[in-house]
N, CA and C of each residue as an Amber inpcrd file, in Angstrom:
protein
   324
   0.1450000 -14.5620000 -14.0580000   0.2350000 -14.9120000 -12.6480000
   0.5130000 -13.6690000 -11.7940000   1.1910000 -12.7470000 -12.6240000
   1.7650000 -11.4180000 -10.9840000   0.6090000 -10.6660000 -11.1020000
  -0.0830000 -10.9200000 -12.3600000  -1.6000000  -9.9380000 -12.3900000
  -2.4710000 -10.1220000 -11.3010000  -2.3320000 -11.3310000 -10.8350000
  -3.4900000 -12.2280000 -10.2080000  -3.3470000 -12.1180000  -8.6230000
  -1.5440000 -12.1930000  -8.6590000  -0.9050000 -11.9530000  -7.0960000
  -1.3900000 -10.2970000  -6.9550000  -1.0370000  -9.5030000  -8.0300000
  -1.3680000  -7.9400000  -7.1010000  -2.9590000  -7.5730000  -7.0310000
  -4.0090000  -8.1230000  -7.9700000  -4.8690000  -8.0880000  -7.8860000
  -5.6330000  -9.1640000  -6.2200000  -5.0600000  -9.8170000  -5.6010000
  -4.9760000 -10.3810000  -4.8000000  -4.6210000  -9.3240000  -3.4450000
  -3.4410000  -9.2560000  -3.7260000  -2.5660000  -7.9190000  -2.5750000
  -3.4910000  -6.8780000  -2.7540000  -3.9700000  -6.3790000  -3.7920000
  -4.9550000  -4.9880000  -3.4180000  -6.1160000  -5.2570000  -2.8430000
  -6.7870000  -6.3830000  -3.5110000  -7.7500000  -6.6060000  -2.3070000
  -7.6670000  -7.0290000  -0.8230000  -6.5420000  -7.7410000  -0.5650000
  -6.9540000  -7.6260000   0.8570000  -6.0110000  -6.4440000   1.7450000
  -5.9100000  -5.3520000   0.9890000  -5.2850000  -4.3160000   1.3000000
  -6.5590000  -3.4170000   1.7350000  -7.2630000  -3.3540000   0.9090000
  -8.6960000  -2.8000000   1.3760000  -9.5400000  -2.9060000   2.7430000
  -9.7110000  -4.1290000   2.8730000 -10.3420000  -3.9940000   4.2610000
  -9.4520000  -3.9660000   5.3110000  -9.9360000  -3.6980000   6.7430000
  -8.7700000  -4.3600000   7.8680000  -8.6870000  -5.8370000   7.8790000
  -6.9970000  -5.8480000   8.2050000  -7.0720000  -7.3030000   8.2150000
  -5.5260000  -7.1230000   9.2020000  -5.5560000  -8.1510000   9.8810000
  -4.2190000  -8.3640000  10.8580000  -2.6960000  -8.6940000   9.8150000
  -3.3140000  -9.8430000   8.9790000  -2.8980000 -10.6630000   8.0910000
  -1.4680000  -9.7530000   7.0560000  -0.3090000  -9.7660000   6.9450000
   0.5680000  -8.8350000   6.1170000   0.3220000  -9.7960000   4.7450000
   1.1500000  -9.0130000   3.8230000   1.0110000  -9.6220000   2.4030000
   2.2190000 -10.3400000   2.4170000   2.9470000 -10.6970000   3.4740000
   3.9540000 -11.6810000   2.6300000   3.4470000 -12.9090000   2.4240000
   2.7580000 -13.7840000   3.2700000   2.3370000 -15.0520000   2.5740000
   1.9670000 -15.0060000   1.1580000   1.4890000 -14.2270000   0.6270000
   0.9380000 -14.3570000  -0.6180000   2.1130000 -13.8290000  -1.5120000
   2.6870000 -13.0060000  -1.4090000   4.8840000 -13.2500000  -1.8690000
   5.3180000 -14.3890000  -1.8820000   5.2300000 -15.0780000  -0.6760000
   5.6110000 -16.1610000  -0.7200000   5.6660000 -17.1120000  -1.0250000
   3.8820000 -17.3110000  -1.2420000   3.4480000 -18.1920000  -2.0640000
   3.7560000 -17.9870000  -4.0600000   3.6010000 -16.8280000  -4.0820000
   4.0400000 -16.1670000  -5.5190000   5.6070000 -16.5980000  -5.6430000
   6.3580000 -16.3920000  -5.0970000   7.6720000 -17.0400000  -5.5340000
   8.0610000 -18.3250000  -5.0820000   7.3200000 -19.1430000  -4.8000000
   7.5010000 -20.3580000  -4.2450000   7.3060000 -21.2800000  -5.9220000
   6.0900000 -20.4110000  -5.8450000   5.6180000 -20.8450000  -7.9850000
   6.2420000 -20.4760000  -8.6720000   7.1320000 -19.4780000  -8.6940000
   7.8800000 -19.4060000  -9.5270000   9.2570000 -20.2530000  -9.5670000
   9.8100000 -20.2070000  -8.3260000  10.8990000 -21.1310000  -8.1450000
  10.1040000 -22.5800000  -8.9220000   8.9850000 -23.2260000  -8.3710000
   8.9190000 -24.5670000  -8.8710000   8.6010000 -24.6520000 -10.2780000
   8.1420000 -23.8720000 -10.6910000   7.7260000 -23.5110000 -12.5710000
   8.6550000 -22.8870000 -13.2110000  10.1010000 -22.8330000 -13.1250000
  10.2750000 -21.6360000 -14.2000000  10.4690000 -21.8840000 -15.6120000
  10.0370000 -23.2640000 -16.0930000  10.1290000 -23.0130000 -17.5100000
   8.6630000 -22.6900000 -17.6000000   7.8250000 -22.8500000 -17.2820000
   6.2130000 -22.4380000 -17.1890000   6.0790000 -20.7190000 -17.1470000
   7.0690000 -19.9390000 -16.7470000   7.4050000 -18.6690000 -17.0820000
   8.2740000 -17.6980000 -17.6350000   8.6370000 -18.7440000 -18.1990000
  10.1830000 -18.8090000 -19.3270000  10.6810000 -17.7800000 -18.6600000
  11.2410000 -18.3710000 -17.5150000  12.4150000 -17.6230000 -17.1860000
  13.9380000 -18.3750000 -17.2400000  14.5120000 -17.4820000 -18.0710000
  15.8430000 -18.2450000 -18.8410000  17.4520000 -18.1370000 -17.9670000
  16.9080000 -17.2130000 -17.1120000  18.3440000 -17.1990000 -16.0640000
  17.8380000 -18.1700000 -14.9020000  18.9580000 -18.4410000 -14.0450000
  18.8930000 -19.6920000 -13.3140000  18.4610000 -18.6080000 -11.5290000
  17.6140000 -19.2870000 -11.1220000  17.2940000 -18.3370000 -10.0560000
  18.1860000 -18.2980000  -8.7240000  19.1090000 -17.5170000  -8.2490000
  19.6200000 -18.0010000  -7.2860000  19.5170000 -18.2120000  -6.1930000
  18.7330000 -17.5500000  -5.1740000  18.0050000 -17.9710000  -4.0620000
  16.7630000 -17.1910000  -3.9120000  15.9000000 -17.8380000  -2.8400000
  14.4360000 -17.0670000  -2.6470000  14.3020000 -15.9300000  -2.4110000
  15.2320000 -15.2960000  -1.8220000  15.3820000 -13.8170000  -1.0520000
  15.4360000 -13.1910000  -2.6450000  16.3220000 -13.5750000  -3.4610000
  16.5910000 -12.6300000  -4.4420000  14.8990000 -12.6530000  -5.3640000
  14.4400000 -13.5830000  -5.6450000  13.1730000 -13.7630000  -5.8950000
  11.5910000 -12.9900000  -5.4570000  12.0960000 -13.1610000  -4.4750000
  11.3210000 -12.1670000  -3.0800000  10.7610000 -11.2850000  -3.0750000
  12.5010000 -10.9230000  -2.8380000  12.3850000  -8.8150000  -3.2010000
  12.0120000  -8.3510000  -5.1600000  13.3530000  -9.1350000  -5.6890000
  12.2340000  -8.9480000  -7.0020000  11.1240000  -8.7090000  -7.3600000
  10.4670000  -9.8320000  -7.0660000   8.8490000  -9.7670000  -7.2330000
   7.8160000  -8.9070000  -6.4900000   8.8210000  -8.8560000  -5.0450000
   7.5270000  -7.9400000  -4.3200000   7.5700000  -6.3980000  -4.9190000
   8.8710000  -6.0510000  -5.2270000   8.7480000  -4.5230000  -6.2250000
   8.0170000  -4.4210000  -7.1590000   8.2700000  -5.5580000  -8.0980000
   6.9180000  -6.1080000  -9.1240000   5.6100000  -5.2720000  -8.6920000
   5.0220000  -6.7580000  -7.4730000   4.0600000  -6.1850000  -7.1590000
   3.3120000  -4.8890000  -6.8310000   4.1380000  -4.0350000  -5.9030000
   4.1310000  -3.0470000  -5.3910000   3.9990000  -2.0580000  -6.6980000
   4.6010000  -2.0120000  -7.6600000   4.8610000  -1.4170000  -8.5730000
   3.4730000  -1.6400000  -9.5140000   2.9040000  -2.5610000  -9.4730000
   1.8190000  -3.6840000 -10.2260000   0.2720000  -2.5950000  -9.8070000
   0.4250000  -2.8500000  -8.1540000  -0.6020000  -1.7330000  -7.3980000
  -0.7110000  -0.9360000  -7.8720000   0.0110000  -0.3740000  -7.9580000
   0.0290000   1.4820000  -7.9970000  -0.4400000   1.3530000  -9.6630000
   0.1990000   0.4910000 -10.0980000  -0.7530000   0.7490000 -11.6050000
  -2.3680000   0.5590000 -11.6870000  -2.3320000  -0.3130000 -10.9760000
  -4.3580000  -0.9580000 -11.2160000  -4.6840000   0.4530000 -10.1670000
  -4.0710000   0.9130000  -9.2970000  -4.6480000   2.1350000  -8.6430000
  -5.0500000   3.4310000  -9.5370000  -4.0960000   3.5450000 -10.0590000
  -3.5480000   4.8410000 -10.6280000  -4.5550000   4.7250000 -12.3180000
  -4.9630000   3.2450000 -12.4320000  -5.7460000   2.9310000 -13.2870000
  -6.9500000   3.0990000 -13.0280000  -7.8220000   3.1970000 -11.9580000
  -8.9020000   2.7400000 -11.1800000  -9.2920000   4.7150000 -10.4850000
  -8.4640000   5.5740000 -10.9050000  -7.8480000   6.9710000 -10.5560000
  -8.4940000   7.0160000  -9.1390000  -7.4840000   6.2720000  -8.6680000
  -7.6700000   6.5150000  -6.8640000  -6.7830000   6.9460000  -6.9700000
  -6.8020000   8.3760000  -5.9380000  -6.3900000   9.4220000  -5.4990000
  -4.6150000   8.7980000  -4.6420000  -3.5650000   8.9180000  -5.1790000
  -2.7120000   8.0430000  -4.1050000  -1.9430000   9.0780000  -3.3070000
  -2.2000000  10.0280000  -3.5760000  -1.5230000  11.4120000  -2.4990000
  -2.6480000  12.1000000  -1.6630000  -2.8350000  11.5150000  -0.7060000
  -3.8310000  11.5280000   0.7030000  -3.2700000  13.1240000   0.9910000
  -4.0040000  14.1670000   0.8860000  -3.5270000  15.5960000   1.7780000
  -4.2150000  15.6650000   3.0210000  -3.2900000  15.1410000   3.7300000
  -4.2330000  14.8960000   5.6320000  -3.9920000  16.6940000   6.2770000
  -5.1870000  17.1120000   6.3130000  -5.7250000  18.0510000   7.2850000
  -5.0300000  18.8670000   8.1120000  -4.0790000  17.9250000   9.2730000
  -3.8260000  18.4020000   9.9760000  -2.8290000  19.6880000   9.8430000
  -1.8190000  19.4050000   9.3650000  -0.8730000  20.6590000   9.1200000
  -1.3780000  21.9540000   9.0720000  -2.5330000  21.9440000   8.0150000
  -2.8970000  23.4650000   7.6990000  -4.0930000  23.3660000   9.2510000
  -4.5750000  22.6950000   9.6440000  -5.4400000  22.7210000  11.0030000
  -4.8330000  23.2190000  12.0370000  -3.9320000  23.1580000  11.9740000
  -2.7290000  23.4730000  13.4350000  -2.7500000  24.7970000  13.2190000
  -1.9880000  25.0310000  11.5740000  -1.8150000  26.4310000  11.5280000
  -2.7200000  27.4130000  11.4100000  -3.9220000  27.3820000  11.4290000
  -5.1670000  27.6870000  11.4620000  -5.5950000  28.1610000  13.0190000
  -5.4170000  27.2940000  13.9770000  -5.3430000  27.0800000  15.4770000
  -4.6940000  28.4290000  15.7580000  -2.9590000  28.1640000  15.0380000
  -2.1610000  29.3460000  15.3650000  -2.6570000  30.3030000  15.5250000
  -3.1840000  30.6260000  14.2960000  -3.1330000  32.0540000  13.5950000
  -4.2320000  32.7580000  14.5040000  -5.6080000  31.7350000  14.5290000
  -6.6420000  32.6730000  15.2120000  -6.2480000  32.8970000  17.0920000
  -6.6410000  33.4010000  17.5380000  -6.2860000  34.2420000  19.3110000
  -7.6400000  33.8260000  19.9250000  -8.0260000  32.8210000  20.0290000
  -9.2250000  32.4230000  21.1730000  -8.8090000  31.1050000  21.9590000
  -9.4830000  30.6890000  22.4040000  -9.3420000  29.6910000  23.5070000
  -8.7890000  28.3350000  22.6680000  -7.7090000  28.3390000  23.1380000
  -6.8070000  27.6940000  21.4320000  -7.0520000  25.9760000  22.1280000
  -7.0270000  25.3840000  23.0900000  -7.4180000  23.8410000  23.9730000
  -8.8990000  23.4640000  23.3190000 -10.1870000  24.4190000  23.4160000
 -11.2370000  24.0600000  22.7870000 -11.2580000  24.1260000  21.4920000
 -10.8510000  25.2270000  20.8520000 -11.0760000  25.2430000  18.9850000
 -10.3260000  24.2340000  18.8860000  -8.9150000  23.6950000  19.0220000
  -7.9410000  22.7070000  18.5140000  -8.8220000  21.3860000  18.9910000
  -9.5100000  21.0400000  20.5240000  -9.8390000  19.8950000  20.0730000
 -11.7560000  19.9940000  19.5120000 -12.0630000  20.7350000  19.5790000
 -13.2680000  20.6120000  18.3680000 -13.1170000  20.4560000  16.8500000
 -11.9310000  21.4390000  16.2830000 -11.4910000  21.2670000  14.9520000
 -10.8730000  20.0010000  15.1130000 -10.0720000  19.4100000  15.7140000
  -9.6620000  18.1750000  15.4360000 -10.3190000  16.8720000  15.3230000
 -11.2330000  16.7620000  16.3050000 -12.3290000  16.1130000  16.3500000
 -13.2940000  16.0130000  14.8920000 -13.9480000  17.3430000  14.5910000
 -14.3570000  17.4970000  13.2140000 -13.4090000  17.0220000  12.1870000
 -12.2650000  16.9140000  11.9560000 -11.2970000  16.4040000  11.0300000
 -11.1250000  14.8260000  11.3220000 -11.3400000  14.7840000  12.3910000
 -11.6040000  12.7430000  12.5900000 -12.4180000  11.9570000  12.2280000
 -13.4220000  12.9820000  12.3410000 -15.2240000  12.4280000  11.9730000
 -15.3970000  12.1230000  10.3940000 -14.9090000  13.6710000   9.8560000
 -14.9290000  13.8370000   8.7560000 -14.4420000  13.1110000   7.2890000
């Protein structure tokens, strides 16, 4: 079942969507609260919140594996920093190169 919830959460992580992932948390521990001998879970659950957060680390944790499985890149090196300092360094009309280079780094 948490295979199914993060495989769920990554996909609609992918496209835009307004929509956050807690309903589908929610719904994930809602099943678990009503099933738990169906997931042999042998301690007694004490409230939803604790369930919640549990599981959503799960999940979160779940992602990054099917990611990290799938070898998507999960450390994004965004542009800008070394773009700025680039800007710095060269001595010309620093308003046009900064927004042409920046522009090119948007497109890109």
């Amino acid at each position: 079942m948490k295979s199914i919830t993060i495989a769920i959460l990554l996909s609609s992580r992918s496209a835009p969507s307004t929509m956050t992932s807690q309903p589908y948390l929610i719904s994930f521990c809602l099943q678990v609260l009503m099933f738990p001998l169906l997931y042999s879970y042998s301690i007694i659950i004490r409230s939803f919140q604790d369930v919640y957060e549990q599981h959503k680390d799960l999940i979160l944790l779940g992602e990054r594996v099917v990611l990290a499985t799938l070898a998507f890149d999960l450390n994004v090196n965004h542009p800008y920093k070394p773009l700025v300092e680039a800007i710095k360094k060269f001595k010309v009309d620093h308003n046009a190169l900064a927004q042409v280079a920046w522009n090119f780094v948007n497109d890109g």
